[in-house]
N, C-alpha and C positions, 0 to 999 in steps of 0.2 A: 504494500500500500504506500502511495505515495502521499506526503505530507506537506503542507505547504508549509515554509517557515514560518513563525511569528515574529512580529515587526519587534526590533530591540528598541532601548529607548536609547538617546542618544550621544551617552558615553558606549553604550557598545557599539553603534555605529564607530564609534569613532577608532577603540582599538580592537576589534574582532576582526581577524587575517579574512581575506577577500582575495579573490585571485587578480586581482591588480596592486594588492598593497604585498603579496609573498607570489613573486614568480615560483615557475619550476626549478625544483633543486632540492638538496639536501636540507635546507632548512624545512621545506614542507614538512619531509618526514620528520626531520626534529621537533618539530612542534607540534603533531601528529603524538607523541607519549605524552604529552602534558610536562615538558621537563622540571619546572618549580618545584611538583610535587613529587617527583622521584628525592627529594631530602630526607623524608621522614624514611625511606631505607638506606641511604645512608648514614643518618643517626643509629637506626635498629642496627647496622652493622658494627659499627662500633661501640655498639653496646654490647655485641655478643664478643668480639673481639674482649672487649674492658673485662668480661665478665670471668673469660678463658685466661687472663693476666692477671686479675684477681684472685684465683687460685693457685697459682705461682705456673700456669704450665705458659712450656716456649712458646711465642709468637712463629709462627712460620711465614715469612713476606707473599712468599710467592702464592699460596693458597689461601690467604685473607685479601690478597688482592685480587684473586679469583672469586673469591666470592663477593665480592665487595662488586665489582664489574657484571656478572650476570646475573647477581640480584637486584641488580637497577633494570639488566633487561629481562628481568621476569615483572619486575614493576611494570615497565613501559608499556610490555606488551600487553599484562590488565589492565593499564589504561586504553590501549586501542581498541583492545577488544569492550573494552566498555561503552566506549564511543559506538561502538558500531551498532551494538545491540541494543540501547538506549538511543541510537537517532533520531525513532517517530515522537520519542515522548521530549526528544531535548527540540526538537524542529515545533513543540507545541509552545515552551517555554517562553513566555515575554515579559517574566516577572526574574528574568536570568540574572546574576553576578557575576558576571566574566572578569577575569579569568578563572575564578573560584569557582563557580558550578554552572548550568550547563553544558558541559561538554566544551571540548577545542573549539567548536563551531567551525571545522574544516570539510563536514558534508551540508552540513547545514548551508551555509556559503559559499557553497559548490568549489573548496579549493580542492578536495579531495573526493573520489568515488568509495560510496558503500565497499564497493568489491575490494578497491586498494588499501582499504584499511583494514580489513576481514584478512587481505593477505597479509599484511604488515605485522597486524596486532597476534594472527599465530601463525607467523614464522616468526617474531619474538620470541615468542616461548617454547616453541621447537629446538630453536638456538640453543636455548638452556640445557638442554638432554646431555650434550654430550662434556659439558661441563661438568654435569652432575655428574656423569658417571667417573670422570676425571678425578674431581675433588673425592669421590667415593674410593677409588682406588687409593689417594693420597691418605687416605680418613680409616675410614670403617664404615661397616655395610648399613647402622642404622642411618647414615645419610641419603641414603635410598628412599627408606620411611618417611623422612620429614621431604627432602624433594619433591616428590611425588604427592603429597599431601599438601603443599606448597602451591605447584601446579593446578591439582582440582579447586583448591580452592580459587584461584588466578581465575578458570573457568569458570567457576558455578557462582561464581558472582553477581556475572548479570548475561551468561547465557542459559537457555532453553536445553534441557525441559525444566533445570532446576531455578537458574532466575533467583537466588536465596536473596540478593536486596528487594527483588518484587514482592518477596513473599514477608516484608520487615525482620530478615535474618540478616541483614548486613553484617547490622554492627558485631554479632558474634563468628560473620565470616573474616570480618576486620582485624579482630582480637588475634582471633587463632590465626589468622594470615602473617600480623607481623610477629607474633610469638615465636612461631616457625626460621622467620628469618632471622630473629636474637637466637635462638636453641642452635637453629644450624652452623651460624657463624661461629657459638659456640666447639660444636660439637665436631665440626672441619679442626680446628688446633686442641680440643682434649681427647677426640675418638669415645668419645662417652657421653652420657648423657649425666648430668647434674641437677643440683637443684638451682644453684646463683643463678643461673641465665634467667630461668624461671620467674626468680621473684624481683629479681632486677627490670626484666621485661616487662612484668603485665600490668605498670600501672602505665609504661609509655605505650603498649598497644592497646588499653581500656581510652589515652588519649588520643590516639590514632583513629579510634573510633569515632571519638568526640567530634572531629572533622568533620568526616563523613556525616552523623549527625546534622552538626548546626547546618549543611548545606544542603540538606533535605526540606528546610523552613523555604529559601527562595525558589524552588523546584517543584514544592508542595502541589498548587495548581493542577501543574501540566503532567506530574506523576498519579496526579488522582484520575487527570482524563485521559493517561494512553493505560489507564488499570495496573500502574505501579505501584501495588501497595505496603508503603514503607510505613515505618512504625509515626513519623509524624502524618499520614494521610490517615493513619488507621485511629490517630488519639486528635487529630488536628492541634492546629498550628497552638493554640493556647495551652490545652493540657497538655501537649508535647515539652515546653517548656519546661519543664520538671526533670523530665529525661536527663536533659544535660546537666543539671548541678549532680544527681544522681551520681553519674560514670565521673564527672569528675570528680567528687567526692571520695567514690571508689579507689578512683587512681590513686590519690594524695594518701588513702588511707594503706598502701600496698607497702610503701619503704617501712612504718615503724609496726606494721604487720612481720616484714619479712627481720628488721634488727629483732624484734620482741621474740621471735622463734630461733634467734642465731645464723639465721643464713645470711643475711646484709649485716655489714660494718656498720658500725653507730652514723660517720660521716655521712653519709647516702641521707638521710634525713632533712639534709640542705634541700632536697627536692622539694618540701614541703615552701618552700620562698616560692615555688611555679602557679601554688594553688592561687596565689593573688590574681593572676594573668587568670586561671581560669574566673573566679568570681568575677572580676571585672566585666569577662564576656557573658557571663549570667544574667547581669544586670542588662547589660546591652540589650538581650533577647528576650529580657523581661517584658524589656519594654514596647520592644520593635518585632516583636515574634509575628505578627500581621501585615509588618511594611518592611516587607522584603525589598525594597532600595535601599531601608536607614541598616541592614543588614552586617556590610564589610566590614566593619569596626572590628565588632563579635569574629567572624571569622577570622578575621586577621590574630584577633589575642589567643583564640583557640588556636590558631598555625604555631603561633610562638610558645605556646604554654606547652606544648609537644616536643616542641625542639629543646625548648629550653631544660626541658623534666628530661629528656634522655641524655642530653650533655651533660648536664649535672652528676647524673647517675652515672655515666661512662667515667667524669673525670674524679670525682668522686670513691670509683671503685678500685683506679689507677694509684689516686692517690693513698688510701688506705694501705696498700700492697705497699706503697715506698716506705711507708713508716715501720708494715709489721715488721 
């Protein structure tokens, strides 16, 4: 079915790529993965790195740099492939915040075809295979497990039959998606499975969720009318609000959860200075959870409150290790 676009308003006229403002070339493709938000797996990387140094085991360069490089293109490629299968519902969207949600808007705006992104977005993650099974040779065979679990989830995100953000399973495909990439990065330099990655991880992948989250509010609309039904179209845009102090909450409560049972160093608890950035955007969305323009604030303190909770945590668990 073909969709007609919905008219932006006109700050996105003004920076959404058009095939006169991005000729042919490799920029297309590169701006085709959404690159900004490939960060928050480079954070998760070095957090599972931080997490394998906090335990006293060796760094290995050459397969933390492997992993660090094809798990940005197993990001990319979820974001292409998200773009793709999300089209009709992001082509409905005129309540958008570009560059933060609707989509690239590179079918939309005819810079890119459906078909070239469908090929783009999995042979991204094709690419990955034989990575993995590389790193798996250098590692141990449970990185097979988490790869592969990696992968599915990469798919069932937002393709058919499973579609788990349509069905309001995102945010727990979110969770365990970047958990996987802190355990793995972990488990390429220990060859085991631990607990620190663990609990190091899940309060930066509870706010990796967060993300995804608050950018469900400006999308709300147009995902209720292509039958997206995410957890804010299923509680709408007012009682959804709750939601997010909830998982940030969560988050904040993971670091003196994990020192209280011994697996996190005392230090790690600095994380707790990020919770400000999330309450901040709480408030934002308190306010504005219905005028999806006064929106960007909020997502912007939520980008940073992500970033800022896993660098904390990674350097944090760095530095612990120098003192013991």
């Amino acid at each position: 079915m073909n969709v007609p676009a919905a008219r932006p308003n006109a700050a996105c006229r003004l920076i959404e790529p058009t095939p006169q403002t991005l000729p042919p070339g490799l920029r297309r493709w590169l701006l085709a993965t959404r690159p900004a938000f490939l960060s928050v797996t480079l954070v998760a990387v070095l957090l599972g790195l931080a997490s394998a140094h906090a335990d006293g085991v060796p760094l290995h360069p050459a397969t933390a740099l492997v992993t660090l490089l094809f798990a940005l293109v197993a990001h990319a490629g979820a974001n292409v492939i998200n773009d793709y299968h999300d089209r009709e519902n992001d082509a409905l969207n005129s309540e958008r915040i570009f560059p933060f949600t609707g989509g690239s808007r590179l079918i939309q705006n005819g810079v890119l075809t459906p078909a070239a992104m469908a090929r783009l977005g999995y042979g991204l993650l094709i690419s990955v295979i034989p990575a993995g099974l590389w790193l798996t040779a250098h590692s141990a065979a449970g990185l097979m497990l988490i790869g592969l679990l990696g992968l599915l989830i990469a798919w069932a995100y937002s393709a058919p039959p499973l579609r788990l953000a349509s069905r309001g399973l995102g945010e727990f495909a979110i969770v365990a998606g970047w958990l996987l990439v802190i355990v793995g990065s972990d488990y390429v330099q220990r060859q085991a499975f631990a607990a620190l990655p663990l609990a190091a991880g899940l309060g930066y992948a509870l706010l990796v969720a967060n993300i995804l989250y608050i950018n469900q509010f400006p999308d709300a609309t147009a995902d209720a009318a292509a039958g997206k039904r995410t957890v804010v179209v299923r509680l709408g845009r007012r009682c959804a609000r709750a939601g997010y102090l909830v998982i940030a909450l969560l988050a904040a409560l993971c670091a003196p959860l994990g020192v209280w049972l011994g697996v996190l160093p005392a230090p790690t608890l600095l994380i707790l200075l990020t919770l400000s950035l999330s309450l901040a955007a709480t408030h934002e969305l308190w306010h504005h959870a219905e005028i999806p323009a006064q929106l960007a604030p909020a997502i912007k303190l939520t980008l940073a409150a992500a970033a800022l909770y896993g660098l904390l945590m990674a350097l944090t668990l760095v530095f612990s290790k120098g003192i013991s």
